[in-house]
CHARMM internal coordinates of N, CA and C (Angstrom, degrees):
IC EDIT
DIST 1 N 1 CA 1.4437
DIST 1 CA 1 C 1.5287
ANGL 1 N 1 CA 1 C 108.28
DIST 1 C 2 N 1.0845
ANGL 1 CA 1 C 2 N 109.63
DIHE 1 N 1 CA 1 C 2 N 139.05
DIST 2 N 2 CA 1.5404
ANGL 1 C 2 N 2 CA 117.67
DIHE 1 CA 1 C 2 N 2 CA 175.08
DIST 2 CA 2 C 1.9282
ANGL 2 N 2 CA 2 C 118.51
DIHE 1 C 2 N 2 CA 2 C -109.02
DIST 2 C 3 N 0.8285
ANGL 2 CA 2 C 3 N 105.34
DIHE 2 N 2 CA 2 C 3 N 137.38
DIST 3 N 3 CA 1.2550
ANGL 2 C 3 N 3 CA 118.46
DIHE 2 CA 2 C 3 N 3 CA -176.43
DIST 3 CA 3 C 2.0202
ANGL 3 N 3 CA 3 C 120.57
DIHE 2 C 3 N 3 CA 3 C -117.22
DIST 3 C 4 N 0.9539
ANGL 3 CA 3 C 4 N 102.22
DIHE 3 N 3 CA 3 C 4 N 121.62
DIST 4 N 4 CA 1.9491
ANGL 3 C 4 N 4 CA 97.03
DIHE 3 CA 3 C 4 N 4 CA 169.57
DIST 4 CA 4 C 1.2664
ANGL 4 N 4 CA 4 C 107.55
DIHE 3 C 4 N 4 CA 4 C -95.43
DIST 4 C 5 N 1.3633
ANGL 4 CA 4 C 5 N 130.38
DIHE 4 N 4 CA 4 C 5 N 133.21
DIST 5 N 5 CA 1.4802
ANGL 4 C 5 N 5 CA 148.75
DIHE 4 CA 4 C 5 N 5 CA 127.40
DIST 5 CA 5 C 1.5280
ANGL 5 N 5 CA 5 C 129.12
DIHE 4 C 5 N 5 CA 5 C -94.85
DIST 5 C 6 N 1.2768
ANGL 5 CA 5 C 6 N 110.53
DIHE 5 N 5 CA 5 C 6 N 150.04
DIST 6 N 6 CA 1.4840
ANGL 5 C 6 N 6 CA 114.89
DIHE 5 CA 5 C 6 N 6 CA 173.44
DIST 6 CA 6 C 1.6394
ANGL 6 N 6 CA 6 C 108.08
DIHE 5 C 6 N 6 CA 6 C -75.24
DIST 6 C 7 N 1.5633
ANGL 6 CA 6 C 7 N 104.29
DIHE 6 N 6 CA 6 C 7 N 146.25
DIST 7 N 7 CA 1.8770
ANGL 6 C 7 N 7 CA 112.20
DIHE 6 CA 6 C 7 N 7 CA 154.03
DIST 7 CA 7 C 0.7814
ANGL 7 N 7 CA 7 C 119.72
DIHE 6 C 7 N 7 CA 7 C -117.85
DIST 7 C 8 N 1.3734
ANGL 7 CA 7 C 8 N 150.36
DIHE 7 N 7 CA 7 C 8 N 150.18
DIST 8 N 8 CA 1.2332
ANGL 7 C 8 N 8 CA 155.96
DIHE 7 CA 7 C 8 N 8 CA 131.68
DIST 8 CA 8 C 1.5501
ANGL 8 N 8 CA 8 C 105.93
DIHE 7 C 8 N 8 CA 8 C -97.12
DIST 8 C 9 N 1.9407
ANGL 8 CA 8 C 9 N 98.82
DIHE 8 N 8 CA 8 C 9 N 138.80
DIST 9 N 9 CA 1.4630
ANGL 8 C 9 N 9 CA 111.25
DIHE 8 CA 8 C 9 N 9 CA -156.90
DIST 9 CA 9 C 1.8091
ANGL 9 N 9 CA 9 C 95.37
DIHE 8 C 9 N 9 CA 9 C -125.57
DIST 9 C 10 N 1.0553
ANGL 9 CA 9 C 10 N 107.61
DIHE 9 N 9 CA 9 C 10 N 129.37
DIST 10 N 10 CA 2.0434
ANGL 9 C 10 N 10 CA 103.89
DIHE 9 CA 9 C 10 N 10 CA -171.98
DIST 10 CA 10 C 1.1990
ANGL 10 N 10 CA 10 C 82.47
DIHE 9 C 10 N 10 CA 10 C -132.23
DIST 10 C 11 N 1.3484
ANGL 10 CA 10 C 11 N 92.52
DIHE 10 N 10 CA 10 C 11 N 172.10
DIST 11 N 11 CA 2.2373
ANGL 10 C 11 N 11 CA 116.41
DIHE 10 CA 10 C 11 N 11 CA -165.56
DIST 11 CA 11 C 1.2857
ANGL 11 N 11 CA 11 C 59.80
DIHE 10 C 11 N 11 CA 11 C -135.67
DIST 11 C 12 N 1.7576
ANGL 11 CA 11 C 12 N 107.66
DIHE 11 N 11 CA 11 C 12 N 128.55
DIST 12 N 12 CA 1.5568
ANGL 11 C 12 N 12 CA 154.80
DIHE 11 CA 11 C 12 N 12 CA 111.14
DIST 12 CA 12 C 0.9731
ANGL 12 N 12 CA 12 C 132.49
DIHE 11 C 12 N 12 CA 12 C -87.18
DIST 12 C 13 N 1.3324
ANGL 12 CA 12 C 13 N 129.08
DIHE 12 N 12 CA 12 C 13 N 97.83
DIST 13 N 13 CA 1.4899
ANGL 12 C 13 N 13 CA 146.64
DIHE 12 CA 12 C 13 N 13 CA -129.05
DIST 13 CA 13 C 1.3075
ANGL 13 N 13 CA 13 C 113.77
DIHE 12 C 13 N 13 CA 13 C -5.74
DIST 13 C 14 N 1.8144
ANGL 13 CA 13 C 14 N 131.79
DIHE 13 N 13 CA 13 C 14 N -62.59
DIST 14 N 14 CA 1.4128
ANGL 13 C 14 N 14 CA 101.44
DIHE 13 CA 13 C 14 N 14 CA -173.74
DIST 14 CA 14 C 1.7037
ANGL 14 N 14 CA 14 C 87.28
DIHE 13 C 14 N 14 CA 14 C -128.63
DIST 14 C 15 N 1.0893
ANGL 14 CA 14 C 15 N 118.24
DIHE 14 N 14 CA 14 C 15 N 52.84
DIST 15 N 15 CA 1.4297
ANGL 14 C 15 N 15 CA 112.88
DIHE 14 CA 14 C 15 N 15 CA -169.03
DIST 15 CA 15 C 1.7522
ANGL 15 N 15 CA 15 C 97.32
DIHE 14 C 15 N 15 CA 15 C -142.86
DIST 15 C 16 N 1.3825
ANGL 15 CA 15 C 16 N 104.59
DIHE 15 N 15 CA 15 C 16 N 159.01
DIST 16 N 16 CA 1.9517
ANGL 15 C 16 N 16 CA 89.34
DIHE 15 CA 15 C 16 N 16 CA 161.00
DIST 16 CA 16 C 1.4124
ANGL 16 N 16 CA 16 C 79.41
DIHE 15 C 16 N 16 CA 16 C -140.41
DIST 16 C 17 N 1.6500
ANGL 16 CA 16 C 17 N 100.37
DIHE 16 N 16 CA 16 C 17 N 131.68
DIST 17 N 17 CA 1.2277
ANGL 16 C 17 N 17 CA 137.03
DIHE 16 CA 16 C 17 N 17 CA 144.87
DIST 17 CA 17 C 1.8074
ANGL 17 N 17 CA 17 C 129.21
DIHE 16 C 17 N 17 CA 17 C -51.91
DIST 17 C 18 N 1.1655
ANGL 17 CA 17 C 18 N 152.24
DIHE 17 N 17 CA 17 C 18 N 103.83
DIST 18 N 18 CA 0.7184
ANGL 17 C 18 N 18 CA 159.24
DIHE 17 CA 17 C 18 N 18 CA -154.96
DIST 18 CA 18 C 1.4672
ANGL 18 N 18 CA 18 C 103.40
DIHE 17 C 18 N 18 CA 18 C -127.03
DIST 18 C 19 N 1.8283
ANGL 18 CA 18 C 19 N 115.23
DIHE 18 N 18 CA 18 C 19 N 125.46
DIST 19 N 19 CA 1.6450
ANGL 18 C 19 N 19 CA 113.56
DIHE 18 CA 18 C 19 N 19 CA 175.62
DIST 19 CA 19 C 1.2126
ANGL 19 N 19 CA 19 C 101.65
DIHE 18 C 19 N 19 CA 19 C -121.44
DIST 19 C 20 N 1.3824
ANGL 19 CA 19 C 20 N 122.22
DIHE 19 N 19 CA 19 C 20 N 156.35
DIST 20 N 20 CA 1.4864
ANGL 19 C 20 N 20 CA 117.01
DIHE 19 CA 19 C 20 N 20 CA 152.60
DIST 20 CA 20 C 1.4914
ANGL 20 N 20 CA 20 C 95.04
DIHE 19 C 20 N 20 CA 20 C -113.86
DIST 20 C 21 N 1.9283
ANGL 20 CA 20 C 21 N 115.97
DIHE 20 N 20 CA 20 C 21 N 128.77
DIST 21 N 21 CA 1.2702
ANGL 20 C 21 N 21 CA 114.34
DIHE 20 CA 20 C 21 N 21 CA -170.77
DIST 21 CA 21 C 1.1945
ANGL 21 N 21 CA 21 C 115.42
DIHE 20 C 21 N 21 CA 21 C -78.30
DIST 21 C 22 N 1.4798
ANGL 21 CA 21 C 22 N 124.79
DIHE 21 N 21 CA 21 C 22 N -46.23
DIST 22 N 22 CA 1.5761
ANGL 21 C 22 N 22 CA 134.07
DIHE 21 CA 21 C 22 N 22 CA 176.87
DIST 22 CA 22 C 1.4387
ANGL 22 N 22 CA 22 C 99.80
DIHE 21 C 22 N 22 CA 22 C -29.77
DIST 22 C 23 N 1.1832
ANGL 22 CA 22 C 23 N 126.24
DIHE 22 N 22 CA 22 C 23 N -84.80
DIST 23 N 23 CA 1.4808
ANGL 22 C 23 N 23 CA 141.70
DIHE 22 CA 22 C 23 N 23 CA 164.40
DIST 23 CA 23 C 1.6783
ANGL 23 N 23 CA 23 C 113.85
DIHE 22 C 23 N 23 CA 23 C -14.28
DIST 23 C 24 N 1.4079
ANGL 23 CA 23 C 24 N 122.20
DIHE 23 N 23 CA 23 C 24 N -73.42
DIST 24 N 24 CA 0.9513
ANGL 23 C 24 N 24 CA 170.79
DIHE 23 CA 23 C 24 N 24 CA 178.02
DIST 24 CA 24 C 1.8273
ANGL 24 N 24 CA 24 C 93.25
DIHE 23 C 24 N 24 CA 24 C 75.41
DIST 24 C 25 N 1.2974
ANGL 24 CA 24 C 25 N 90.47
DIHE 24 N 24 CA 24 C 25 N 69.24
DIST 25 N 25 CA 1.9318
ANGL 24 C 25 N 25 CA 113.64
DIHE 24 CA 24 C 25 N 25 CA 177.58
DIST 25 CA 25 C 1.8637
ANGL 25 N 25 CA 25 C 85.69
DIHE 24 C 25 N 25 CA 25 C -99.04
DIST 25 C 26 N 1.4074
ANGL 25 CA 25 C 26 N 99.24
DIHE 25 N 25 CA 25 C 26 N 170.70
DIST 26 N 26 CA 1.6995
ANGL 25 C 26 N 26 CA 98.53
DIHE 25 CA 25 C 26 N 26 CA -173.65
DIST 26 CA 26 C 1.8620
ANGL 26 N 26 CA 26 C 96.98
DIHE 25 C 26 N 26 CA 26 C -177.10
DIST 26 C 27 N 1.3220
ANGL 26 CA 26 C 27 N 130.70
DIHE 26 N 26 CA 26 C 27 N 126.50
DIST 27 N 27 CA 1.2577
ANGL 26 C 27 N 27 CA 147.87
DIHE 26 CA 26 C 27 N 27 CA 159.26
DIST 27 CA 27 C 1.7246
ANGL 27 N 27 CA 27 C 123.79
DIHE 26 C 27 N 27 CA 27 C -109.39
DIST 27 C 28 N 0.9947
ANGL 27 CA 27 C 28 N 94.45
DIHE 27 N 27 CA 27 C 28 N -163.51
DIST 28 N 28 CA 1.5343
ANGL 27 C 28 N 28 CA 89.93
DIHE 27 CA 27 C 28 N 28 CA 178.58
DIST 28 CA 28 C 2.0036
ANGL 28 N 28 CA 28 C 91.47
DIHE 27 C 28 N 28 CA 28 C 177.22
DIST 28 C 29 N 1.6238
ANGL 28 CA 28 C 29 N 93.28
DIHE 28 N 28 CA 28 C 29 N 158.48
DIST 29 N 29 CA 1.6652
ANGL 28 C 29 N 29 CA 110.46
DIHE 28 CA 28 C 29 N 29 CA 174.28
DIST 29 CA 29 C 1.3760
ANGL 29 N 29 CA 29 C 115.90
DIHE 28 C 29 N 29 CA 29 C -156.00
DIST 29 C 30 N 1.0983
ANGL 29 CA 29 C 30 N 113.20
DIHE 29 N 29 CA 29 C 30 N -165.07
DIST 30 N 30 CA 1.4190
ANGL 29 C 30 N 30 CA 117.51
DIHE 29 CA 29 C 30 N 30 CA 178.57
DIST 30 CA 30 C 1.2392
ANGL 30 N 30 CA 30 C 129.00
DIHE 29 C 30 N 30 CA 30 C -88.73
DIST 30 C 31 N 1.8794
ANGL 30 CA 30 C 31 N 115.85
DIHE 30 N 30 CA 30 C 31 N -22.78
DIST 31 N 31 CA 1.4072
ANGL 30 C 31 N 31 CA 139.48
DIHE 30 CA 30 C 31 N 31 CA 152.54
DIST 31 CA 31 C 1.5442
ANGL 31 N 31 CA 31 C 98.87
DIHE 30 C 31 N 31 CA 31 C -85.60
DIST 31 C 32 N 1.4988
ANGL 31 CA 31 C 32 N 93.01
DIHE 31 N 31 CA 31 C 32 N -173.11
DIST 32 N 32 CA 1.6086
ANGL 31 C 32 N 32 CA 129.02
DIHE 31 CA 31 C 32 N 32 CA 170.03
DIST 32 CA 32 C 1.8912
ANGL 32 N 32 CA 32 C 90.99
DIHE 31 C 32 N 32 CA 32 C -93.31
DIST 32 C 33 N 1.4337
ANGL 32 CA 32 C 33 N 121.75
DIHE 32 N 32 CA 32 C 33 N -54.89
DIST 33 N 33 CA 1.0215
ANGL 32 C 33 N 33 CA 100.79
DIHE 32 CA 32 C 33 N 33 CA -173.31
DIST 33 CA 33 C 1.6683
ANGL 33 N 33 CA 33 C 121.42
DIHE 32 C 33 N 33 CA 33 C -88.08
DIST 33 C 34 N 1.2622
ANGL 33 CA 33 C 34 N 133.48
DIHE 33 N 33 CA 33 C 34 N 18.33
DIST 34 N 34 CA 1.3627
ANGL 33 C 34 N 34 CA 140.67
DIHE 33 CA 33 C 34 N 34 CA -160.41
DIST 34 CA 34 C 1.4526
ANGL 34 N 34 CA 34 C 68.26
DIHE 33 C 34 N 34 CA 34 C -115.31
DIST 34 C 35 N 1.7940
ANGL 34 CA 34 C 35 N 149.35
DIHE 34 N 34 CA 34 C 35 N -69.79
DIST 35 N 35 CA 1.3068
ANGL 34 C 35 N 35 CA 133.53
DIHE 34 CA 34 C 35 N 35 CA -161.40
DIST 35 CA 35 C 1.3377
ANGL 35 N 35 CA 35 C 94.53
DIHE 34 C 35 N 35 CA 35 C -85.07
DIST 35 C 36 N 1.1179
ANGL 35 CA 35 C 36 N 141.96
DIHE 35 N 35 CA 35 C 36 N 40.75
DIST 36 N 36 CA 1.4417
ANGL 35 C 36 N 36 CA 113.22
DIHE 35 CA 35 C 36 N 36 CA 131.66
DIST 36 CA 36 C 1.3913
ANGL 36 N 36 CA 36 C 102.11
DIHE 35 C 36 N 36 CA 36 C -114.22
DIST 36 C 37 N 1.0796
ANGL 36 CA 36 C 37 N 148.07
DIHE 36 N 36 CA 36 C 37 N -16.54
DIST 37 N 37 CA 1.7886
ANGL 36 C 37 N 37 CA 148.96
DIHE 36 CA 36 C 37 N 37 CA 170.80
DIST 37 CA 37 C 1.5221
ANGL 37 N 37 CA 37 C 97.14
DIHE 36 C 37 N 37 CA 37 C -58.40
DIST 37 C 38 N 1.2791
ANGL 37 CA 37 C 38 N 107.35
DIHE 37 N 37 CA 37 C 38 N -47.68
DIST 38 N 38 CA 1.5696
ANGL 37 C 38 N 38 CA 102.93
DIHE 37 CA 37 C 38 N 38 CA -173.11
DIST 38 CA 38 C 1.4893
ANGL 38 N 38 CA 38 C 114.98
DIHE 37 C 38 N 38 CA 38 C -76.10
DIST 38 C 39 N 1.2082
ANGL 38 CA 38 C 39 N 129.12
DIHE 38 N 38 CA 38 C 39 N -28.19
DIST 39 N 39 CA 1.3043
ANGL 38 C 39 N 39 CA 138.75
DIHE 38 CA 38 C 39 N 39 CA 157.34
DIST 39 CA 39 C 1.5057
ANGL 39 N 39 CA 39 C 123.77
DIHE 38 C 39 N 39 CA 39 C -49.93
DIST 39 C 40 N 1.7314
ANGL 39 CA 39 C 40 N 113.75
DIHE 39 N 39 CA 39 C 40 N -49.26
DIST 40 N 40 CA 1.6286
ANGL 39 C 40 N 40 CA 121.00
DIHE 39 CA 39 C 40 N 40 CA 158.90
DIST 40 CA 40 C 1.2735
ANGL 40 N 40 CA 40 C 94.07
DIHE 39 C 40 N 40 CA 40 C -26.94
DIST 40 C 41 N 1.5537
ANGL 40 CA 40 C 41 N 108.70
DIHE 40 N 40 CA 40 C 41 N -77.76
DIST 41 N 41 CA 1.9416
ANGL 40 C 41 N 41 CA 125.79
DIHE 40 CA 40 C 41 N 41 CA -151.44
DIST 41 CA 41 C 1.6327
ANGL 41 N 41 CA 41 C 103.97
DIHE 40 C 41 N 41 CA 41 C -34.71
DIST 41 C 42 N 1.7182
ANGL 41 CA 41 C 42 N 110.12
DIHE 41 N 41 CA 41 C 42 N -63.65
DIST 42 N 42 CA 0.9100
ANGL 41 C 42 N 42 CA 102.98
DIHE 41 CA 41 C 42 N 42 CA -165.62
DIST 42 CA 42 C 1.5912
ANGL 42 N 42 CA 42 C 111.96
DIHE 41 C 42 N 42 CA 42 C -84.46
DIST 42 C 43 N 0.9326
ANGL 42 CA 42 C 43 N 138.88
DIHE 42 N 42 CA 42 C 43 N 20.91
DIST 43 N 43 CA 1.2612
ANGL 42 C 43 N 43 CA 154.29
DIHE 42 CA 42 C 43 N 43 CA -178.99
DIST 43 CA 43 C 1.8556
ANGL 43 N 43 CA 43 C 89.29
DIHE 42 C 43 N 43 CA 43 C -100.22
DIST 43 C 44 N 0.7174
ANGL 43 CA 43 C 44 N 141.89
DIHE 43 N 43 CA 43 C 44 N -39.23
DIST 44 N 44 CA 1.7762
ANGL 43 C 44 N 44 CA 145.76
DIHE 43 CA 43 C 44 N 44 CA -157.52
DIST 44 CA 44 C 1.6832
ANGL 44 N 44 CA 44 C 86.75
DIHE 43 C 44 N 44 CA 44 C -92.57
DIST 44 C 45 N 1.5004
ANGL 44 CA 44 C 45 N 106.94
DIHE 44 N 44 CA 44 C 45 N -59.01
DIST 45 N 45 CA 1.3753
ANGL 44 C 45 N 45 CA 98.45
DIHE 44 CA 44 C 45 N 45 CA -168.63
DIST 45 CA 45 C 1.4960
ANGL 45 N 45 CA 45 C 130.80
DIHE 44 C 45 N 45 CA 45 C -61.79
DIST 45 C 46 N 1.3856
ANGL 45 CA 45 C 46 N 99.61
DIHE 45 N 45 CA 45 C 46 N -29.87
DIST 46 N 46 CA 1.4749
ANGL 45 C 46 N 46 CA 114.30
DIHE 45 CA 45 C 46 N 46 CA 170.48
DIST 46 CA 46 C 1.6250
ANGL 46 N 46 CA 46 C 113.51
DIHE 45 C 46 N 46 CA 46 C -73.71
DIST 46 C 47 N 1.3563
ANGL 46 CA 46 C 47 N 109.82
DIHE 46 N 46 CA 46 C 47 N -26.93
DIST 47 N 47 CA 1.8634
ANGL 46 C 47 N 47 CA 104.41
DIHE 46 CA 46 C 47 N 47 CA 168.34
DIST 47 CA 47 C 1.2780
ANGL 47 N 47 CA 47 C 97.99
DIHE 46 C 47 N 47 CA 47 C -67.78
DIST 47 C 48 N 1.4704
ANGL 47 CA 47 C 48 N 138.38
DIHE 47 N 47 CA 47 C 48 N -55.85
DIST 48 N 48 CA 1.3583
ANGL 47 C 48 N 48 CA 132.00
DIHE 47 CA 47 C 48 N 48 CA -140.70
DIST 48 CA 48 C 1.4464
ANGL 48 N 48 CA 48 C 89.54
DIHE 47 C 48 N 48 CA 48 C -80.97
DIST 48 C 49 N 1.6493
ANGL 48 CA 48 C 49 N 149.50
DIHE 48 N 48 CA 48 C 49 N 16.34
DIST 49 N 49 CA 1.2348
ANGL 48 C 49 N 49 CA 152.54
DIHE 48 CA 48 C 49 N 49 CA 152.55
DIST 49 CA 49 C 1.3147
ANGL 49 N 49 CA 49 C 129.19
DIHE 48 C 49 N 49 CA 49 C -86.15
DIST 49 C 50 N 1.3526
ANGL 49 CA 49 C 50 N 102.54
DIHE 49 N 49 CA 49 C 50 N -51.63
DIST 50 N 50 CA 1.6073
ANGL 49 C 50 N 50 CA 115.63
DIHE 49 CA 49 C 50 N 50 CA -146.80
DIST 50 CA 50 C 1.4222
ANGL 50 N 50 CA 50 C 81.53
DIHE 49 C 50 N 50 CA 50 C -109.20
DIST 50 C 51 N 1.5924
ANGL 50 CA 50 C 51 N 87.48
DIHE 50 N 50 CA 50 C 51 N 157.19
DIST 51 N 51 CA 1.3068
ANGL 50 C 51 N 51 CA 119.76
DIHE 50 CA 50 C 51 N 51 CA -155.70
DIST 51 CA 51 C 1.7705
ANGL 51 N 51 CA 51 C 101.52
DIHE 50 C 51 N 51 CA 51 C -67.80
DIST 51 C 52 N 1.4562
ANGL 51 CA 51 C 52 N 108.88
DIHE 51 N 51 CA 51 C 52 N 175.47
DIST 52 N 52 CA 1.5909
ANGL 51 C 52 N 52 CA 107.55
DIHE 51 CA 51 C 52 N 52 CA 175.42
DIST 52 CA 52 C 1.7782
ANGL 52 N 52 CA 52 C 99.58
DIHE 51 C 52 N 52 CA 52 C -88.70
DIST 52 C 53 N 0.8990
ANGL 52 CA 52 C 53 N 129.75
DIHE 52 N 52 CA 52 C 53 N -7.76
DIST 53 N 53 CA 1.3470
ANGL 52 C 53 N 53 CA 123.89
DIHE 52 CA 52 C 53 N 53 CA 168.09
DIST 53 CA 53 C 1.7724
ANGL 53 N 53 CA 53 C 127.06
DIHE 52 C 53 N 53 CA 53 C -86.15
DIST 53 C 54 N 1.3753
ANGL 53 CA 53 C 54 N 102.92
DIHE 53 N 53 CA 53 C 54 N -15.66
DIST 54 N 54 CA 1.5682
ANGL 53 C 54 N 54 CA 117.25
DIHE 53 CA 53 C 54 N 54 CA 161.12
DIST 54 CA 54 C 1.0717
ANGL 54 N 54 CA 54 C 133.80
DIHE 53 C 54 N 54 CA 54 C -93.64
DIST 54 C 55 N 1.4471
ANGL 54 CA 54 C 55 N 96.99
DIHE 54 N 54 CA 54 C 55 N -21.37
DIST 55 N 55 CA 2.0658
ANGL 54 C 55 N 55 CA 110.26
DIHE 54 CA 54 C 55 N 55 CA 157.25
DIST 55 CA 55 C 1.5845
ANGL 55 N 55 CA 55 C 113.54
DIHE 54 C 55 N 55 CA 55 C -74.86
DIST 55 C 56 N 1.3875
ANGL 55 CA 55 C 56 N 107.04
DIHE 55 N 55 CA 55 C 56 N -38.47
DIST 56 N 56 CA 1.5795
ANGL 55 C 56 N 56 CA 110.06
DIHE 55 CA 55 C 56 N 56 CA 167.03
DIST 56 CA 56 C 1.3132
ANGL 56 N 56 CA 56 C 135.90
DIHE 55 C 56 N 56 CA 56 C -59.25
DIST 56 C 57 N 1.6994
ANGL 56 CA 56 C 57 N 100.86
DIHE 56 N 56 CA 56 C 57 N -24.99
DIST 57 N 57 CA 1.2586
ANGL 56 C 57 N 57 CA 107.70
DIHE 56 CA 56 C 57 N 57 CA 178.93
DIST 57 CA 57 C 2.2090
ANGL 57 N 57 CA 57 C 114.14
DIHE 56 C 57 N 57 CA 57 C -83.39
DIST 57 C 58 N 1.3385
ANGL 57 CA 57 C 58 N 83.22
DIHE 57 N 57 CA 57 C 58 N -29.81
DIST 58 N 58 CA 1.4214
ANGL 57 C 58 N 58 CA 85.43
DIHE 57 CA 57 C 58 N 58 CA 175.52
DIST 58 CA 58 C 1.2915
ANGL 58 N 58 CA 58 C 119.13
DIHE 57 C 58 N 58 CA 58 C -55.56
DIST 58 C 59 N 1.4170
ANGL 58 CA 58 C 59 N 93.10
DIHE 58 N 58 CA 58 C 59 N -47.52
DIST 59 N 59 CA 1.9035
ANGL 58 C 59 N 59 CA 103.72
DIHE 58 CA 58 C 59 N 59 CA -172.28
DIST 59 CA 59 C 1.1809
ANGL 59 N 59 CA 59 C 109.14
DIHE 58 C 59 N 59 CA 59 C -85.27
DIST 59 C 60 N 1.5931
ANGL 59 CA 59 C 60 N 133.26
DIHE 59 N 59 CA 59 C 60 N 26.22
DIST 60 N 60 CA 0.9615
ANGL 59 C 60 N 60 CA 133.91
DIHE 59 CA 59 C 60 N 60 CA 160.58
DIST 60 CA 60 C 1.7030
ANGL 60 N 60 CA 60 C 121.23
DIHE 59 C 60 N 60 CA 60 C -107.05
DIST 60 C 61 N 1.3114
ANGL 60 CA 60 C 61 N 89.64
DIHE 60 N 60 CA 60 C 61 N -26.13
DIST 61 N 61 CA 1.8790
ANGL 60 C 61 N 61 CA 89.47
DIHE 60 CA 60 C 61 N 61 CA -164.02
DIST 61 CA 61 C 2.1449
ANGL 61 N 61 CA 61 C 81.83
DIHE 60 C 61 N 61 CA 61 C -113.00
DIST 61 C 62 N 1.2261
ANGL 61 CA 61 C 62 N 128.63
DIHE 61 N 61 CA 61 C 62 N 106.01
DIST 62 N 62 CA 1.2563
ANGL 61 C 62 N 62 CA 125.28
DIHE 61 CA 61 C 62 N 62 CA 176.70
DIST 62 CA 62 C 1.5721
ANGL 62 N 62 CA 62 C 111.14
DIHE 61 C 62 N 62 CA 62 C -91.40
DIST 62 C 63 N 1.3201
ANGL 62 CA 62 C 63 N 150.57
DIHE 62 N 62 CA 62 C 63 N 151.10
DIST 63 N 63 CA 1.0242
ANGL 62 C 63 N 63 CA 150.22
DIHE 62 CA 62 C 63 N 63 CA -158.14
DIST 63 CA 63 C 1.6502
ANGL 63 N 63 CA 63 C 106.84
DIHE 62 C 63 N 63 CA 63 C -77.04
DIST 63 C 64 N 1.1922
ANGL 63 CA 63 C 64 N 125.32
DIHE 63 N 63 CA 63 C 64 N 154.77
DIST 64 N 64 CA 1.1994
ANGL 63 C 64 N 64 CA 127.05
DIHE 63 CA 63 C 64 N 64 CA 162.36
DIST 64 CA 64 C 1.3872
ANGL 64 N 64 CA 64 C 110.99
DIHE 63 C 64 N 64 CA 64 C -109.73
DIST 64 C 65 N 1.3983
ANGL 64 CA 64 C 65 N 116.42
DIHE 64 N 64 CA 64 C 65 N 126.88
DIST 65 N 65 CA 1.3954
ANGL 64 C 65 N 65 CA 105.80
DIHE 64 CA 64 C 65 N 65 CA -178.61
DIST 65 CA 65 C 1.4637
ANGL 65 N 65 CA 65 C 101.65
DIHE 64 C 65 N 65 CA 65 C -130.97
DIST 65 C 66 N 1.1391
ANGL 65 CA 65 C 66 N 139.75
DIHE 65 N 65 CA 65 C 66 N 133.94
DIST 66 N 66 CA 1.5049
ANGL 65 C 66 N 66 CA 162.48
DIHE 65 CA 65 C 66 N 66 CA 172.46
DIST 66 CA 66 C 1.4869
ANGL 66 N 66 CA 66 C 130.62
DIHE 65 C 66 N 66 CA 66 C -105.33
DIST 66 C 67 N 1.2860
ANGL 66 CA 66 C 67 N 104.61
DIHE 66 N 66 CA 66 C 67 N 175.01
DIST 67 N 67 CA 1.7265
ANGL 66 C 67 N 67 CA 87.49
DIHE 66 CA 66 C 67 N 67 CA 146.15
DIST 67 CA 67 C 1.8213
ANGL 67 N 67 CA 67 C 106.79
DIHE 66 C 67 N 67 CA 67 C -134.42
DIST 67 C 68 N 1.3581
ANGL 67 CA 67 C 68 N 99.57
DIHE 67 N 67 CA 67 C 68 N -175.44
DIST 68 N 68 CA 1.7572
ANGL 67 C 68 N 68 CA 95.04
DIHE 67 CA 67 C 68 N 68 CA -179.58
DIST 68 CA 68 C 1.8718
ANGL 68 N 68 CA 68 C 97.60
DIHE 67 C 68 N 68 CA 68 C -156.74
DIST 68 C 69 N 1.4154
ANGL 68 CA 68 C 69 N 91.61
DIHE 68 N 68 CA 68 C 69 N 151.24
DIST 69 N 69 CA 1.7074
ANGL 68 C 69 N 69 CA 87.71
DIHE 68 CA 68 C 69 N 69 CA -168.47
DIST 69 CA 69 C 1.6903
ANGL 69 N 69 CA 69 C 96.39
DIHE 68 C 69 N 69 CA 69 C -103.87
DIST 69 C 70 N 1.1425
ANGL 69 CA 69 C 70 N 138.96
DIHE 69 N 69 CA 69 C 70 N 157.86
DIST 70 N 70 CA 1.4944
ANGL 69 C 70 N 70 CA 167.87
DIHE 69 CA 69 C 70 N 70 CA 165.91
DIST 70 CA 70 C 1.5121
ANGL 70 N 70 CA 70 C 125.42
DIHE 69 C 70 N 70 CA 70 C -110.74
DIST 70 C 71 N 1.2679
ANGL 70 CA 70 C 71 N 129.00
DIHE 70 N 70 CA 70 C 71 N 95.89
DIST 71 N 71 CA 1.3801
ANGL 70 C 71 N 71 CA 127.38
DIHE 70 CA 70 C 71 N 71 CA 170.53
DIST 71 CA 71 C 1.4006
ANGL 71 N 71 CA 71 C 106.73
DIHE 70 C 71 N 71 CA 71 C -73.87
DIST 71 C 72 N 1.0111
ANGL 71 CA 71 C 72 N 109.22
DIHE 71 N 71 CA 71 C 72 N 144.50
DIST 72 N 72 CA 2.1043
ANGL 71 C 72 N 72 CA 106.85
DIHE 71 CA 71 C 72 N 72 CA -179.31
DIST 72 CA 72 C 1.7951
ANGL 72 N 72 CA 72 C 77.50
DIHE 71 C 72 N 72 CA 72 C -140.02
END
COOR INIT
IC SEED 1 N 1 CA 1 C
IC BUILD
């Protein structure tokens, strides 16, 4: 069975962090694409754990992501 989730991938100083939020599972590498391979992994490992009701919940509530402006 295949499943889609969202990532978001951030540079922490010499690393990029990679999350999947649904999950809120999270890796990191030395690329953008080495942390998202490593993110799959642990994204697999955490299904082959967690319950069928915590995979359900992910794939139910999907992230909203936007933007929003700030005057300072």
């Amino acid at each position: 069975m295949s499943y889609k989730f969202s990532a978001i991938v951030e540079k922490e100083g010499k690393w990029y962090v990679a999350l999947c939020p649904e999950l809120d599972v999270a890796s990191q590498g030395e690329t953008v694409e080495e942390a998202l391979e490593n993110l799959k992994e642990a994204v697999k490992l955490y299904m082959e754990t967690a319950s069928p009701e915590e995979i359900q919940s992910g794939l139910s509530t999907p992230p909203l992501v936007t933007t929003l402006e700030v005057s300072v």
